[in-house]
N, C-alpha and C positions, 0 to 999 in steps of 0.2 A: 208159495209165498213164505217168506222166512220170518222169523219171530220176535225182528227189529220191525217189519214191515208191517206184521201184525197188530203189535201194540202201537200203533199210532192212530191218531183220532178221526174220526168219523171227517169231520171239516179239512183237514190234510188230504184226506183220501178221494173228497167233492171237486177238488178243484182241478179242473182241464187245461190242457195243452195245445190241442186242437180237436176242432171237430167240422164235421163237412156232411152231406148229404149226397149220396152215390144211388141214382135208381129210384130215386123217393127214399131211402133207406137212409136216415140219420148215425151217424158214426158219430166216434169220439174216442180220444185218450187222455187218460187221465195226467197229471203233471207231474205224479210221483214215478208212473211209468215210462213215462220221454224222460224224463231227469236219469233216471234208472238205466233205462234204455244206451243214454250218452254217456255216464260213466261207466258201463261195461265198452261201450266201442272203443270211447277214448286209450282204457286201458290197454283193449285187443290192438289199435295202433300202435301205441307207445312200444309194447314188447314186440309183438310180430310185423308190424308194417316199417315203422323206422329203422334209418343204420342206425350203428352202432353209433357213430359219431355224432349224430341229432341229440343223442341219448346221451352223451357224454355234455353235449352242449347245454340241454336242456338240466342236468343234473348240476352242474358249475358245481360249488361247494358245498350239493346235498347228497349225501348218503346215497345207496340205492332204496333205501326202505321210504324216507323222507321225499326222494323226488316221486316215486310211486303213489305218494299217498296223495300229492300235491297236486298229480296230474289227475288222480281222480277226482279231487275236492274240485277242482272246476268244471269238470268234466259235469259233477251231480248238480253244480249249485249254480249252473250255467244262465238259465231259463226262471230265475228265481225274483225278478222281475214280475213272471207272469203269476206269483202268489200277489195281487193287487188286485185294489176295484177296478181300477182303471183297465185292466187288462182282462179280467173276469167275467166284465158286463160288456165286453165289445160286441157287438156283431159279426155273424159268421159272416165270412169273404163269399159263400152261394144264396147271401140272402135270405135265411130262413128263419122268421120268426117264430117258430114253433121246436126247434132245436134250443133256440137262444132262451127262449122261456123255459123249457126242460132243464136246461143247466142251473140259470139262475132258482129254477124252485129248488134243484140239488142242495144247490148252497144254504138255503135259506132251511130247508131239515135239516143238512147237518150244523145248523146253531148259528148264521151268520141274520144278522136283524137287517128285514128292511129292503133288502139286495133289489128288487122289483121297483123301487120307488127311490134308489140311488141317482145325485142328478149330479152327474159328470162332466162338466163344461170345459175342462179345460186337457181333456184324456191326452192330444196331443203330445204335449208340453214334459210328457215321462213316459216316453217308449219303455218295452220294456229291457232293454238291455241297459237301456240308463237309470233307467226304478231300480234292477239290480245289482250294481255300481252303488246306489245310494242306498240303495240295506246294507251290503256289505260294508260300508263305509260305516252306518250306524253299532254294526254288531262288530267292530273293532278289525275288520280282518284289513292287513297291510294294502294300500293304497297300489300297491303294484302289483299285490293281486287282483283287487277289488276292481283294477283298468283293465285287465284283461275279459273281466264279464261283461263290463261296460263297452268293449272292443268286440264284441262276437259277431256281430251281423255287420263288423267289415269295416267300420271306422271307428276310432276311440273316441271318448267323450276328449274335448278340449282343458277340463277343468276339475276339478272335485266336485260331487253333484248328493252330498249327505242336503245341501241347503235346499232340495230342489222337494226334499220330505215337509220342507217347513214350508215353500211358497205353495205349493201341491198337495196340500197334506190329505185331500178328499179322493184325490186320484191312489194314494197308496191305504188309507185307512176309511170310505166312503164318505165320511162325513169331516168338516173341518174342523169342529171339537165337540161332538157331540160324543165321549167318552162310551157308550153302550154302544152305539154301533162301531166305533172304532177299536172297541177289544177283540172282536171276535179275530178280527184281519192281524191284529198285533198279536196275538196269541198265535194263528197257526201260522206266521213265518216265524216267530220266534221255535216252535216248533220243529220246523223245516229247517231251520237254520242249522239247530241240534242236535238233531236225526244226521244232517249231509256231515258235521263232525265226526259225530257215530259212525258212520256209514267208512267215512276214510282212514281211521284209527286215529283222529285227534282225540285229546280231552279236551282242550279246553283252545278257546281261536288264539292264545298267544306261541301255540303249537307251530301254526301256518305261519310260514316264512318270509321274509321278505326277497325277491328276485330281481335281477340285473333286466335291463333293457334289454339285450338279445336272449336272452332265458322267456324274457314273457312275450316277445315275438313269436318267435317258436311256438311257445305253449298257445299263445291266440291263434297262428294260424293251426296247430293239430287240433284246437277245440272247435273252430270251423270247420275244417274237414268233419269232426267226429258227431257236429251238430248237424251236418248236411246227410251225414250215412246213415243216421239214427231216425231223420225226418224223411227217409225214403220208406215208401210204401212195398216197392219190389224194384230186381234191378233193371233199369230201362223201363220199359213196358210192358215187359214177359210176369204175367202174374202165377207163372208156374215158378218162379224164382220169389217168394216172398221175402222181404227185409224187418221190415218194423210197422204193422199194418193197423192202420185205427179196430177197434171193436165196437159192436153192437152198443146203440145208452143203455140198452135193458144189462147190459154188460158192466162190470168192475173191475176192481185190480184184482181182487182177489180170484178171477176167472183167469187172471194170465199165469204163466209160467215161466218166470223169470229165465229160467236157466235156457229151457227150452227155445224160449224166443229168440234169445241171442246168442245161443249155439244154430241155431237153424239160417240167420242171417249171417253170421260170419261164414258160414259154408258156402251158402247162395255168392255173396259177395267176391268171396277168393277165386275170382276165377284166371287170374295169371300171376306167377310168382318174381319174387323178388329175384335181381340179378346178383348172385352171390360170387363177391371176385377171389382167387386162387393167389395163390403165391406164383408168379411168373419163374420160371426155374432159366438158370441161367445154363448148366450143365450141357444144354442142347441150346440149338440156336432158333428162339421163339419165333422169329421173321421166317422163316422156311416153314414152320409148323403153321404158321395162320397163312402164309402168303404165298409161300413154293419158291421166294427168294432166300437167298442169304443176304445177313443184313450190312450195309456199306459202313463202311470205318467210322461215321459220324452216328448213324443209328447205332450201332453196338455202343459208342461209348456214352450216349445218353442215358441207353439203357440201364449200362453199368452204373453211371452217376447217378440214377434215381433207385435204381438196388440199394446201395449205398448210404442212402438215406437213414434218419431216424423217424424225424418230423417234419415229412416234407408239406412245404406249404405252397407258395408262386414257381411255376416253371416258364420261364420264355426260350425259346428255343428261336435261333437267328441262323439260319442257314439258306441254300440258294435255293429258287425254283428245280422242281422239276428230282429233289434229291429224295423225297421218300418224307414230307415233314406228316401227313398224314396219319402214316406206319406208325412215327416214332409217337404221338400223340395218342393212340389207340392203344399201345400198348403201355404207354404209360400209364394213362386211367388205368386198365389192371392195377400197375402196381401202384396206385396212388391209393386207388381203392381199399385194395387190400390192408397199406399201412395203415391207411385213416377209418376207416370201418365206412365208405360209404358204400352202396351197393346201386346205383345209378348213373345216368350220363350224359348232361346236357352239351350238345355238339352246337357253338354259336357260330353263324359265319355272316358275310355281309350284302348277300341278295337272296333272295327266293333262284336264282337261276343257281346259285352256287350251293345254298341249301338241297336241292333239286339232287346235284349231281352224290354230293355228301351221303343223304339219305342212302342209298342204295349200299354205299360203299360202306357204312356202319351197318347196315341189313347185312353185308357180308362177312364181316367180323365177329360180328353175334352170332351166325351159324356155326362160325369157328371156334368160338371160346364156351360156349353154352354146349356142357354134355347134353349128347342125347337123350338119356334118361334122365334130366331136370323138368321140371317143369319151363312154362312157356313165357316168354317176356312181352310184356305190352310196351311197345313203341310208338311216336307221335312225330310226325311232320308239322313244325308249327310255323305257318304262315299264310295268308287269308286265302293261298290260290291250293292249300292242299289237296284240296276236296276234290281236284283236276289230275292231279299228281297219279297215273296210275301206278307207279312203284307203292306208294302208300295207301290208297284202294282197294290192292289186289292182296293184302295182309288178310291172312282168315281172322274173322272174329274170334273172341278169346271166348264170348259164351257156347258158340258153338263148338269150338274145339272144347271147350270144358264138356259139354254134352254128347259129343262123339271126337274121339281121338283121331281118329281117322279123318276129320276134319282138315288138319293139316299135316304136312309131312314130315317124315323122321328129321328132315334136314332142317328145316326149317323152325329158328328159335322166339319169330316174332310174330306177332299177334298185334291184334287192335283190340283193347280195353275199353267201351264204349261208355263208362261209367267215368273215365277220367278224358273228360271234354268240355271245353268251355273254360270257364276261367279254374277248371281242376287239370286242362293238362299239362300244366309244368307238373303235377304230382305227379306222373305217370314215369315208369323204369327209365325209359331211355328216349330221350326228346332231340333231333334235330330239327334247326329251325333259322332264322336271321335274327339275329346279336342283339335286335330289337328287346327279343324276351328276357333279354340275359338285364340290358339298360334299364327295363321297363323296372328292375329291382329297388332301383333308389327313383324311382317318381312316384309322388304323393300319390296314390291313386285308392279308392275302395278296394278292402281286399287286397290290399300288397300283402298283407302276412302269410297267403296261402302262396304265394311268391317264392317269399325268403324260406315256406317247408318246405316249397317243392324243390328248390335251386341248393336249398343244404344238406339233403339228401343227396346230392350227385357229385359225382368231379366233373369241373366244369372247362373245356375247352374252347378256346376264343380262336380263331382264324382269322389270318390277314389283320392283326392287330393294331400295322401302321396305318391304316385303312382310316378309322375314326378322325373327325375335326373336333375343334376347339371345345363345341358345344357340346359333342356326344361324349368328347373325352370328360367331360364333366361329371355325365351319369356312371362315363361306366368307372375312374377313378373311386366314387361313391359307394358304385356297386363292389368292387375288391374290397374298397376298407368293410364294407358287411360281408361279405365270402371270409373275410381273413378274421370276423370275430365268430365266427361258425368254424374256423380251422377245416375250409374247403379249400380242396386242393383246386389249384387252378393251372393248366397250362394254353400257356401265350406263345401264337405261332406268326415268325414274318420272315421274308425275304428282305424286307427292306427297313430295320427299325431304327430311326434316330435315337443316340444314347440318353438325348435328355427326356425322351416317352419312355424307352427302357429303365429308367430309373425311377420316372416319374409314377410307374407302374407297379414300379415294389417297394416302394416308399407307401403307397396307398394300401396295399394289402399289410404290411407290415404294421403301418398305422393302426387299422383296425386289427390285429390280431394281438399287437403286444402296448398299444394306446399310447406309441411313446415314438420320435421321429427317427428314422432307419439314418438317417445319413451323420446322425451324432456319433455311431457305435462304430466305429472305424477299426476297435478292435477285434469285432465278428466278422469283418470281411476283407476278403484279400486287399493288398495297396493299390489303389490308384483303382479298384471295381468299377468304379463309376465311369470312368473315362476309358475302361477297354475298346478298342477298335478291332478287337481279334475275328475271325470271321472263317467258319461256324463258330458260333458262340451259343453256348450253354452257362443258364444264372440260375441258381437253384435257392431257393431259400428252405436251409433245413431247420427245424427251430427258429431260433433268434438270429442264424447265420447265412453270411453269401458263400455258396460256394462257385465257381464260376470253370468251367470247362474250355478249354485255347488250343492243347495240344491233342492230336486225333494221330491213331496207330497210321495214317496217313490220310493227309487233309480230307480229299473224295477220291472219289474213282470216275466222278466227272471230269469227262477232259476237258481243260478251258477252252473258251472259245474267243478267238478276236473278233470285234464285231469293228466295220469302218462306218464312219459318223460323218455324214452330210448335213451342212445345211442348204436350205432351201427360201428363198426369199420371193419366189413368183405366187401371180394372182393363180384363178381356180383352172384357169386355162391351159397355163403354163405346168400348173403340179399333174393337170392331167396327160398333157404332153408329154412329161418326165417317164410317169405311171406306164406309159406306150409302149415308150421307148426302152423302158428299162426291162419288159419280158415280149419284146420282137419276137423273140426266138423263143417264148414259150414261158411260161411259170405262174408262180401262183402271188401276186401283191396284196399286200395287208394293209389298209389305210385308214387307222383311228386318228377320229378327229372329236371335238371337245364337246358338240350339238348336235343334238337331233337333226335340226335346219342345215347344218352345213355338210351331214353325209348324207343328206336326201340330194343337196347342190350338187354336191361331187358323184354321186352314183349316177345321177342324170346325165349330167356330163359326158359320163365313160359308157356306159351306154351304149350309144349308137357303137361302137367303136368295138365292144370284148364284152365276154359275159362279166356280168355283175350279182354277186350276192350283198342285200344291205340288210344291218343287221342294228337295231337299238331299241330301245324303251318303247316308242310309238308304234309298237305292230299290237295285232289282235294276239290273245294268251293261245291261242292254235297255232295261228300262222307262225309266231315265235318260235313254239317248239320245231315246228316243221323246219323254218330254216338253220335251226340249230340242228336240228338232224342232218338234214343234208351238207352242213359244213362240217359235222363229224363223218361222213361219209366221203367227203371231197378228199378231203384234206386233214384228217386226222392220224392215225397210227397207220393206215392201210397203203399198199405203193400205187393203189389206182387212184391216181390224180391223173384233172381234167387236163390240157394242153394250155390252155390259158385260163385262168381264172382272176378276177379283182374282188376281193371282201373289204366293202366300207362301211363302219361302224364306229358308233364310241365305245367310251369306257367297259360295256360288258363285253368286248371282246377280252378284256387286259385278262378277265376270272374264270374260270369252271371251265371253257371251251378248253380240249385237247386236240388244236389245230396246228397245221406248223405250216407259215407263209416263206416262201422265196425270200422277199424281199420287202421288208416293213417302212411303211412313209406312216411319222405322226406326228399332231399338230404339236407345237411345244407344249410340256406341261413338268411341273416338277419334277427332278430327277429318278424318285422312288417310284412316280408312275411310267415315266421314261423306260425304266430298268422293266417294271411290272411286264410292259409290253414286248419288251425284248425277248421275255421268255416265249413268245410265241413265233419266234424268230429260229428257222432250222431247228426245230425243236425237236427231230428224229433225226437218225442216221438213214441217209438215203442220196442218190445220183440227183444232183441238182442241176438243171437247164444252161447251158452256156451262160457266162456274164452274170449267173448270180450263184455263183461254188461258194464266194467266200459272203459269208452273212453282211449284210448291210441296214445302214439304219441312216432313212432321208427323215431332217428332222425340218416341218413345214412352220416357216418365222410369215408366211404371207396374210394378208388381211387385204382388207375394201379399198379401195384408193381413196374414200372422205375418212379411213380410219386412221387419226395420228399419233395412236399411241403405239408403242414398241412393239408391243407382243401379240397385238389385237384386242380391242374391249372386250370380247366378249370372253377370251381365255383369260384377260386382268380379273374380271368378272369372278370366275369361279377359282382362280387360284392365286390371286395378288400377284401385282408386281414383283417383290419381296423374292418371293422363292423362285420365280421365273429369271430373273435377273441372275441370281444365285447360279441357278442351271445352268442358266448361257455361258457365264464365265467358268464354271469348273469343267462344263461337255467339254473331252476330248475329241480329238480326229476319229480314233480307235481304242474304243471299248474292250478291256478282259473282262470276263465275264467265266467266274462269279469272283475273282480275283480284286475287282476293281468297285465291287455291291458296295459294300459299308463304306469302304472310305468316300467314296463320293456321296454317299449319304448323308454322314456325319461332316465332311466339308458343307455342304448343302447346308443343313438342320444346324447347324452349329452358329448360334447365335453371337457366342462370346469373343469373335475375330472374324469377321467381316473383311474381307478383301476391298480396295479402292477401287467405286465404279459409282460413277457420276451417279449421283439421283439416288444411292441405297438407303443413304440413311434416312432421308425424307420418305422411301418405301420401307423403311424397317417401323420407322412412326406407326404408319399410315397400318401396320401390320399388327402393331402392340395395342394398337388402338380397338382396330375391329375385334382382337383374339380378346381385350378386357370386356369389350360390346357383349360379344358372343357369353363368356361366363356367366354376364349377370344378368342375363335373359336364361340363362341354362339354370339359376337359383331359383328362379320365382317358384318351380315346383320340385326340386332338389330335396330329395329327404337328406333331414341331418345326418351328422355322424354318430355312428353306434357311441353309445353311452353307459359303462355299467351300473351309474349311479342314478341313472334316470332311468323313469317308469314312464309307460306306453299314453300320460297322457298329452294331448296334442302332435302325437305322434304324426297322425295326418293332415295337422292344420291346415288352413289354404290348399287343400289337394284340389288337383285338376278333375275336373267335372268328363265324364260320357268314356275316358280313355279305360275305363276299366271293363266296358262291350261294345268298343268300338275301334278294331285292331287297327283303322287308319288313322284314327285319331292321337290312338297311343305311338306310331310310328310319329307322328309326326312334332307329337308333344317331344320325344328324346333326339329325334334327328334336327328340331328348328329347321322341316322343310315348308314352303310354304301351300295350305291346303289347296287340294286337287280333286277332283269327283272323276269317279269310276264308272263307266257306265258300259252300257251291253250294246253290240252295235249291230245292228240290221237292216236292210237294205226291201226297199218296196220297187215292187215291178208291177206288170201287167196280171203276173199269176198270185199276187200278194205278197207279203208279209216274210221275209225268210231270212238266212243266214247268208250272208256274202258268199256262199261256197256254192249258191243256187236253190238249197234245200227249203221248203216253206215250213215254219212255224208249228204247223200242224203236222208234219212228217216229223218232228223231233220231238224228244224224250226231253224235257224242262233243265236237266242237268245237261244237256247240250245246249239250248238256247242258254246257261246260266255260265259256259263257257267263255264267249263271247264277248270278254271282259278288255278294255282299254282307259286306257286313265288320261283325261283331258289337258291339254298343258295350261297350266297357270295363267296365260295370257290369253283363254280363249275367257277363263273363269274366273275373274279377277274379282268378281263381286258372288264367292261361292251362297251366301245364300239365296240371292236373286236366280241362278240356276239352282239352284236344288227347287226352288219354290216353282219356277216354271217347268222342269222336266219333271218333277211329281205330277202337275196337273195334265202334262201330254202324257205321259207315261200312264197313270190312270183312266186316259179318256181313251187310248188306244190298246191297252191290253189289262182291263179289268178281272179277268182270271187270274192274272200275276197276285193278287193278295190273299190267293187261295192257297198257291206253290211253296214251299217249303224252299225251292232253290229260287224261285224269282222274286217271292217277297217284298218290298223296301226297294228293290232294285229300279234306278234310273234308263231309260232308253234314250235312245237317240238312232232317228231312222236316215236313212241316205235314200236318196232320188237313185234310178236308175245308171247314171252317169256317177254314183258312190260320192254323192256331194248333199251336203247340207245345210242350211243356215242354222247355224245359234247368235241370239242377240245380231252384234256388229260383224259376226266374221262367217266366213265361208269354210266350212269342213271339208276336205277329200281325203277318201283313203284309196290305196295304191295295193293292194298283194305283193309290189315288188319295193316299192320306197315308204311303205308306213302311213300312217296320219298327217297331215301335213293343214295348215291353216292359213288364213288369209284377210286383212280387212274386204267387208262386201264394196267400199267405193273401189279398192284397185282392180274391180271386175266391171266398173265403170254402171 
């Protein structure tokens, strides 16, 4: 103990932090020691866990000596709340009246009156992270600090809360003015107060600063990290790794050892290191060194353009499928990294099947760029079906590799950090995940600041960018203006980006990095930037500047393709007649269509007729992967393809699959998704089947015969008239490809000159209308925009409730889908209870029956709590061990009859191994 810590008073030293009872054996710590505790970790963060750029951010216009001091004053005086009666005389959380009396007679020796017969009615009313909000505010410290202790346990007070000493005045000084009992308590926080000065090299509180809105995000979320690491006992459960562990009551501070303790827990703790980026050297060619390619005329000069860089900030990168945009994104983080000091990598994309495939392919790059002699990177699959994913399961643990090397291999640079899980693993090195995590940035939610730590430590990449609607573009516009007041690097990847989202997108980040609107400065960016159509396109913001990329040492080395364009206007009979007709002689036909319901219709169909794979949302998470396997097996890179094959599926064919079809029939839908699916279209070099050598695209205009709208309701539905009308008139006969990408894009998307077609502009309305709809439902929970002159309070006002441990919730709070129930799906026979695959319940491992997962369609579950409240109670009467399971927990079932049939409520459930889920009203079963 040091000999600040020494000469402090007997009552300063009484007062506890926590305490519990393990074994019959009463614990506790003192609150000078966890206070202690958390400005040692806070500090060991700040210098060794953050980049550099956190640290630049977090520092804004203080010193380095001034923001060091600043992050430890919070850091000590965090918990400073719990010097109160209110928080003093609580009750231990294991019920022990015989601990609680011990403490409180502590109190009462060292000099506090009365403490046993304090009568606290309203203790509620001044938690203590708001009690210490309101001392700070009495003992003068700047309100923008004083929000951040009031911010620690994950949401900021609303208000200034000094008034809340005067309506509560018994909860912070025991009595409401009985002066002798109320000195002792005013006396040791004025004490503590003075000491936490001392302690940080202030003199006096007009030392401590006042900080910008993204300065005291920051600093809340690293003080929550640093109050979570410090309140840990050992790391996980391994009590051979101790962290910060209560002591004996017959124990004091004066038994601990300061230095000791918290050299001993930062060792335990470190057990994967930080991803330290290199200067990417240009001299040799990087794409060959990680990949065994040489890099193509548009990669090389991305490259060079973000070499080139000072301050690079937003990168969108606009070039064709299928060119290498992956590469060019991985290697950039390098050097983003590098210029910007971050040492992290959040990889966003826009499914779990696409995340799925990513994952791996970052696993590969990290063995490549991470010397073997570094230490080991912890990485994070984040999406709710990870825990399935065995690309991300099969990662050695990083304690055990810390405890035997030999754990993992030379080659291998990633590891699973089991300490950054939960709402901690956006902190973790290197997170791939769905774009969800990346949005979830700007929603009100508890605990967004361990968010904006985790997401400003990384360079951050977004995939499939055009990908986003009205509502999502919301959050994530949001989420750029905070990335851009953090000076994170971001790059943005599409094949297909309308100029006015491309713009729309660096206006936002611009927004927030420089607080002023990007499209006034006409002098920082080339003429006419905005309205480029050049394609590949490269938009670089370096500084305050566009610089923008048109001419390439030669455009690709992809050779264009012509693609011929059919329409198609027959019912489901006719398109499958087409389908027949068009591989007689043999081939492989792709046919996405817009619903579950109508590629279950059409695979049924074809069926009797050619083999069929169907492929969409409504399969079991096993059978999925299985038939994604076998269509990369069919029909992917390899020349052993079947003689006839038809794949009918939606929209997740258009992503992550590396398949390549003969011949592609799709229902109409926007040109960008049009295009999307093209790319699956002769997507190898290979001897194609008579009658279908030259690529083809049958475009299906058919619907119900009671359907009298244009396009079909149900594709109106998901994509408006608007843009569908758009597509009709600009589709050519025959498509260049990638020649022909942007421009018919930007015809498309391009709202300002509208072509003559009966009925547009009553669908342009009808278009403006929903897309204002969509915004101001996307506000209700929208964090504002970063602010330097505001402080952290009401920061989370109105936040959305449960989305902070409830990943579906949180998807569906940023996507405005509407709520759905996941449940686990099993099948009862004569030998019982088991898994559709035949296996019974009791032959599997709970992480197999927790497999088993499928998500109900909105129409079965229109009234979601009325199902939740009934499959809880079947669910509990039928598999009562499940509240035992660690993986069945909480989980929903739903059992099928022998015939794979069910009732829920009104409808009749079947599931198919070859066409999915499928439902039904029970009267059309008469």
């Amino acid at each position: 103990m040091d000999d600040q810590v020494k000469n402090l008073s007997t009552a300063v030293k009484s007062l506890w932090a926590k305490k519990t009872e393990v074994d019959n054996q009463p614990l506790w710590l003192p609150l000078l020691t966890h206070l202690e505790d958390t400005r040692r970790t806070i500090n060991m963060l700040f210098n060794t866990w953050l980049s550099e750029g956190q640290r630049t951010s977090i520092r804004g216009e203080l010193s380095d000596e001034e923001a060091q001091q600043l992050v430890q004053f919070v850091g000590f005086i965090h918990d400073f709340g719990k010097a109160t009666t209110a928080f003093q005389t609580k009750e231990s959380y294991v019920a022990s009246p015989s601990l609680d009396a011990e403490l409180v007679e502590q109190l009462e020796f060292a000099g506090f009156h009365d403490v046993t017969d304090a009568n606290i009615t309203a203790r509620g009313r001044s938690p203590h992270a708001l009690a210490g909000q309101a001392l700070l505010e009495r003992f003068g410290v700047p309100i923008s600090v004083a929000a951040i202790i009031g911010a620690h346990h994950g949401k900021p007070c609303d208000t200034k809360e000094k008034s809340n000493i005067i309506e509560y005045t018994a909860n912070y000084w025991q009595h409401d003015n009985d002066a002798n009992q109320q000195k002792p308590w005013q006396d040791v926080q004025a004490e503590l107060f003075a000491f936490a000065l001392q302690r940080c090299g202030y003199d006096t509180v007009e030392d401590i600063p006042v900080v910008t809105e993204p300065q005291a995000v920051l600093l809340s979320g690293l003080l929550v990290m640093a109050d979570w690491l410090a309140s840990s006992e050992m790391l996980g459960n391994d009590p051979s790794r101790p962290l910060f562990p209560l002591i004996q009551l017959d124990q004091t501070i004066d038994d601990i050892d300061e230095d000791e303790r918290a050299n001993r827990a930062f060792n335990n703790w470190y057990v994967s290191d930080e991803l330290e980026p290199h200067q990417v050297s240009l001299a040799t060619d990087p794409y060959f060194e990680r990949w065994g390619f040489h890099a193509r005329p548009v990669q090389a000069a991305v490259t060079k353009a973000i070499a080139d860089t000072v301050d690079p900030g937003a990168v969108i990168i606009e070039a064709p499928m299928g060119l290498g945009k992956t590469e060019i994104a991985l290697l950039a983080a390098e050097q983003l990294a590098y210029k910007s000091g971050r040492n992290g990598l959040f990889f966003g994309l826009p499914t779990q099947a696409t995340a799925n495939a990513m994952f791996t392919r970052v696993e590969d790059w990290l063995n490549q760029v991470q010397p073997e002699d570094a230490g080991k990177i912890s990485m994070h699959l984040m999406h709710g079906k990870a825990a399935f994913n065995p690309a991300f399961t099969s990662l050695p643990d990083a304690v055990a590799v810390d405890n035997d090397a030999e754990a993992a291999r030379d080659d291998e640079a990633a590891v699973v950090n089991s300490w950054f899980s939960g709402k901690k693993t956006i902190l973790d090195e290197v997170d791939v995940g769905t774009v969800d995590h990346l949005l979830l940035m700007a929603l009100k939610q508890k605990h967004l600041m361990l968010r904006h730590l985790g997401l400003s430590k990384k360079v951050v990449i977004i995939d499939e960018i055009h990908a986003y609607d009205a509502y999502m573009s919301q959050y994530l516009a949001r989420a750029l203006e905070w990335l851009g007041a953090y000076h994170v690097p971001v790059v943005m990847l599409s094949a297909t980006l309308p100029k006015q989202r491309r713009n729309a997108l660096l206006a936002a980040y611009y927004r927030g990095k420089y607080h002023r609107n990007l499209l006034r400065l006409q002098d920082v960016a080339p003429q006419n930037w905005q309205k480029s159509e050049a394609y590949p396109l490269v938009t670089i913001m370096d500084g305050p500047r566009i610089h923008q990329v048109t001419e390439f040492a030669s455009q690709s080395d992809q050779q264009p393709q012509l693609v011929d364009v059919q329409r198609f206007d027959g019912d489901d009979e006719a398109l499958v007649e087409s389908i027949l007709n068009a591989i007689d002689a043999g081939g492989i036909a792709g046919v996405i269509v817009n619903t579950v319901s109508r590629a279950q219709t059409v695979a049924q169909l074809l069926a009797p007729h050619v083999p069929v794979i169907t492929l969409h949302s409504a399969f079991l998470a096993p059978d999925r992967v299985k038939l994604e396997d076998t269509l990369q097996r069919s029909i992917g890179k390899d020349d052993q393809r079947p003689h006839k094959l038809v794949v009918v599926g939606t929209q997740v064919l258009e992503q992550s699959l590396d398949i390549d079809f003969d011949i592609l029939y799709s229902d109409i839908a926007p040109i960008d998704l049009l295009l999307q699916r093209v790319g699956r279209l002769h997507r190898h070099v290979r001897t194609r089947p008579a009658g279908l050598i030259k690529p083809k695209l049958v475009v299906n205009y058919g619907k119900e015969d009671d359907d009298e709208s244009e396009f079909g309701k149900a594709n109106e539905g998901i994509y408006g008239r608007y843009l569908l009308m758009k597509t009709d008139y600009y589709l050519p006969d025959q498509l260049n490809i990638p020649g022909d990408i942007s421009r018919l894009v930007q015809l498309v998307y391009d709202d300002e000159v509208d072509p003559e077609i009966d009925g547009l502009e009553e669908a342009k309305k009808q278009m403006d209308d929903n897309l204002l709809l969509e915004r101001k439902k996307a506000h209700v929970f929208l964090l504002d925009k970063p602010k330097a002159s505001k402080d952290l309070l009401g920061w989370l006002g109105h936040a959305a409730t449960g989305t902070d441990t409830d990943e579906q919730k949180a998807q569906a709070a940023v996507r405005d889908i509407q709520p759905t129930l996941e449940v686990i799906l099993l099948r009862r026979t004569e030998q019982g209870v088991g898994l559709l695959d035949g296996r019974l319940l009791s032959d599997c491992r709970d992480s197999q029956v927790a497999e088993q997962v499928i998500r109900l369609p909105h129409g079965v579950t229109y009234d979601v709590d009325k199902a939740i409240k009934n499959l809880e109670l079947s669910t509990r009467s039928q598999f009562p061990e499940w509240a035992d399971s660690k993986w069945l927990k909480g989980e929903l079932a739903v059992v099928l009859d022998e015939n794979y049939q069910a009732s829920l409520g009104e409808y009749q459930l079947t599931y198919s191994r070859q066409y999915g889920l499928s439902y039904s009203k029970e009267e059309d079963h008469g």
